[in-house]
ZATIDREN-31409 format. One record per residue (C-alpha): residue in one letter; x, y, z. Coordinates in steps of 0.2 Angstrom, whole numbers, plus 5000, padded with zeros to 4 digits. Each point is the difference from the previous one (the first is absolute). Layout:
N
AXYZ
...
This chain:
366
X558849635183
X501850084999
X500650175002
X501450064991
X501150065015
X499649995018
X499050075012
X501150125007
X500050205008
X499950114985
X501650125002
X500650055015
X499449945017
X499150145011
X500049895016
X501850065006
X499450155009
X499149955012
X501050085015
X499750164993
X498349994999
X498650135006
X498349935005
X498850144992
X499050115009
X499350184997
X501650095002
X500749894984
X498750084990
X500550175005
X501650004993
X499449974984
X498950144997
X501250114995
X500949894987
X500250064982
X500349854987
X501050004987
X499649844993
X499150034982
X497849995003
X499349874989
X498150004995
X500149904985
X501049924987
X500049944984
X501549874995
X500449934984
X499449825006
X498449914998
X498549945012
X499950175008
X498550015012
X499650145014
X499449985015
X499550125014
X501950035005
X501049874990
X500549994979
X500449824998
X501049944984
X500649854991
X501849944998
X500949864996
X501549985011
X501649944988
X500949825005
X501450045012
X499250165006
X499150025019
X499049844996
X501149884995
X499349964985
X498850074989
X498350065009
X498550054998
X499850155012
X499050165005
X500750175004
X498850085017
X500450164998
X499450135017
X499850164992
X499450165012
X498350004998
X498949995017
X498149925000
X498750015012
X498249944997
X500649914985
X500250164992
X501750074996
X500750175006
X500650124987
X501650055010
X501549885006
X500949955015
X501750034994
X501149865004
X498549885006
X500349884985
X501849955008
X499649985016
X498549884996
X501149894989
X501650025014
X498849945012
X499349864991
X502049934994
X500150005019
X498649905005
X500449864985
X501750005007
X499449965017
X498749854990
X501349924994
X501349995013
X498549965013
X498949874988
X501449934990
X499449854988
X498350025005
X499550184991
X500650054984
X499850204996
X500150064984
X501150145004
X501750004989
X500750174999
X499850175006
X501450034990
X499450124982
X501449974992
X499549835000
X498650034986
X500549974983
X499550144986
X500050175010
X501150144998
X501250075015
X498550145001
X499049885003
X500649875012
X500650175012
X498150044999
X499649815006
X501350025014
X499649965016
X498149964996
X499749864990
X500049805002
X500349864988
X499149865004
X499649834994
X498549984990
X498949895006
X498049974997
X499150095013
X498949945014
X498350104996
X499850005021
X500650155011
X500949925016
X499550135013
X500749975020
X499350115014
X500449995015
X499350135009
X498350094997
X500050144990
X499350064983
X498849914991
X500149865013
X499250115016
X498550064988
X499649834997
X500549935017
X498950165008
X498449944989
X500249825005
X501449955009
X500849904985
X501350054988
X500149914982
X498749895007
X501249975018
X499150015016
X501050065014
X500150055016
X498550135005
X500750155009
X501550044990
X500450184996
X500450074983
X501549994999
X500649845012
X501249884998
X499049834994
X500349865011
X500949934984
X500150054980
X498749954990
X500349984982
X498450104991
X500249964979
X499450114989
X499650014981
X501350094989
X499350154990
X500850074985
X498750165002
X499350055013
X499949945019
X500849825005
X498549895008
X500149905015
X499549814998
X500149875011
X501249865001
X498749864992
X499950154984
X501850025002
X500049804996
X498950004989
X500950124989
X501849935002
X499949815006
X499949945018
X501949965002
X500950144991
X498750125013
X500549905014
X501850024997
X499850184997
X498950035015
X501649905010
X501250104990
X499350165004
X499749985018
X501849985003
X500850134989
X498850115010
X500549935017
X502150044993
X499550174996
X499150035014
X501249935013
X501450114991
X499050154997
X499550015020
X501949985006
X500050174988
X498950075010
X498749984985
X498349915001
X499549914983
X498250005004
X499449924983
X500849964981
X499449934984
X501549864989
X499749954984
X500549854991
X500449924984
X500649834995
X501249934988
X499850014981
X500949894987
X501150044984
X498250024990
X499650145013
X498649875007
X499450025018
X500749835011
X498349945007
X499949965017
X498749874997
X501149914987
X501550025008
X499749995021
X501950055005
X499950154989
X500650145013
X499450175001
X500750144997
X500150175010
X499950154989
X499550164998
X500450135014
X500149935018
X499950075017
X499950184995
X499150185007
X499249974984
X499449835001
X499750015019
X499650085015
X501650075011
X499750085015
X501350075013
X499649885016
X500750155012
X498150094993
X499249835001
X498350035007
X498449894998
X498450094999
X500250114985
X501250024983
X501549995004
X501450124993
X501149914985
X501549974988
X499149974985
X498850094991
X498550015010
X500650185005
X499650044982
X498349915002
X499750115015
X500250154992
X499149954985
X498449965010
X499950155011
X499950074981
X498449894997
X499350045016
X500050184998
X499249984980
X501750054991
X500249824992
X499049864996
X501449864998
X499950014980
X501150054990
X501050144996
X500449995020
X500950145008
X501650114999
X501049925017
X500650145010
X501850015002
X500049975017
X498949844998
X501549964987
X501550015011
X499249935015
X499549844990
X501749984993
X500550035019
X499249865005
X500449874988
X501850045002
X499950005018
X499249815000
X501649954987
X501250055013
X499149925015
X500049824991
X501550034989
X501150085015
X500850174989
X499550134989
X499549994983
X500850124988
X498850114987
């Protein structure tokens, strides 16, 4: 199938400054503890477009991209929207990280930058702009509120399979691995520690949840749901876009221990998914979000430690908190969850901001 337009770098290119970069460490995230945003905080929206849904973090929309606008031609395409909002324990917290909704989607324009320049022909993104004043049918007020945080993508029918990489042990994995020395059904090694690198990433499917908690599933179920050959590409697919990322990310002086993709494949004029079956040369698509504190695991490899949690750039600092919480009986991880503390705020934000300007080589203004 065709694309209007080409698989390029959406905007401006990132990758120019790279002698000014700073490998992230501890101190990083102490200068950023003191910051005060100004950028406007975002925990909902409601725009005058249709096929709004919510999820934990995100408001996705509808749009029909004009002919001659970012596409090309005319396009079917979905606005990803990265309000404020925070979750933990699938539950989502009542207060924002101010700011946190740009910094997710900056990251992710970054890493599909780096997708296609690296992959070229052989991975299509669905990425087309980052750019709100792209989006037909919003007033000023509006695009200004969408600055900085929103993608338009591509639609494309979804893959109803997580594409989960983990490369070193941690999470879900170790409490498996403790219990039987597998994860997903993987035997490994015996003597590894929680927290160790894996002699090489394994790719660990799961089943995508609209509610609730994702499941893991083998690779046979992952077939099963999706067709041999389109999971086999994707398993291939994945893999490497985790080995870029990670390759990158420890030249940054951060380690990607694990990350989750998503994909979607073409849809026609009648807004009917390509099959892979019916159509073999069909090629995926990368969407969604992609390499992020939210979609992964950062940790600062100057901390790196095997043998215990490790410290983070991504939310698992929030997860912390929020389990100390449970464990002294003042939360049960059901909703309404609790008021963050400011300082649980600020340093969140701090770390986030602190992994952006290890991979991206310079601040981000809020």
């Amino acid at each position: 199938m065709l694309y209007c337009g080409e698989q390029k770098t959406v905007g401006k290119t990132l990758f120019s400054n790279r002698g000014a970069r700073m490998t992230a460490s501890s101190e990083t995230i102490l200068d950023y503890q003191a910051l005060t945003t100004t950028t406007t905080t975002l925990m909902q929206t409601d725009l005058p477009l249709p096929g709004r849904r919510q999820g934990k973090v995100r408001d996705i929309y509808e749009a029909t991209l004009p002919a001659g606008g970012v596409a090309g031609c005319e396009t079917h395409a979905l606005l990803i929207i990265a309000t404020d909002r925070i979750s933990a324990f699938d539950v989502v917290m009542p207060n924002p990280i101010p700011g946190k909704g740009v910094v997710l989607t900056q990251i992710s324009k970054f890493w599909f930058d780096m997708v296609a320049e690296k992959f070229g022909d052989q991975l299509q993104h669905h990425l087309l702009s980052v750019d709100s004043n792209d989006i037909p049918g919003l007033t000023d007020q509006q695009q200004n509120q969408l600055a900085g945080r929103v993608m338009i993508g591509r639609k494309t029918g979804v893959v109803p399979v997580e594409c989960v990489v983990r490369g070193y042990l941690a999470g879900s994995g170790w409490k498996e691995y403790s219990r039987s020395q597998t994860v997903c059904g993987i035997k490994l090694p015996a003597g590894l520690k929680q927290c160790d690198k894996l002699p090489e990433p394994i790719f660990t499917p799961s089943t995508k949840a609209d509610v609730g908690h994702d499941e893991n599933i083998s690779f046979e179920q992952a077939c099963d749901i999706a067709g041999a050959p389109l999971m086999n590409k994707l398993r291939d697919l994945s893999l490497a876009i985790y080995n870029m990322g990670h390759d990158y990310a420890r030249g940054c002086g951060i380690i990607l221990a694990d990350t989750k993709f998503e994909f979607g494949l073409p849809i026609d004029d009648a807004h009917t998914t390509v099959s892979s079956t019916d159509t073999p040369d069909a090629k995926p698509i990368l969407i969604d979000e992609v390499l992020t504190p939210d979609s992964s695991r950062f940790w600062p490899a100057d901390q790196y430690e095997p043998g215990h949690d490790q410290p983070s750039f991504d939310k698992q600092y929030v997860r912390n908190y929020l389990q100390e919480l449970v464990d002294n009986g003042r939360w049960n991880k059901t909703p309404p969850a609790p008021v963050l503390p400011d300082e649980i705020v600020r340093n969140t934000l701090a770390k986030y901001l602190a992994a952006y300007r290890a991979l991206i080589g310079y601040d981000l203004s809020l």
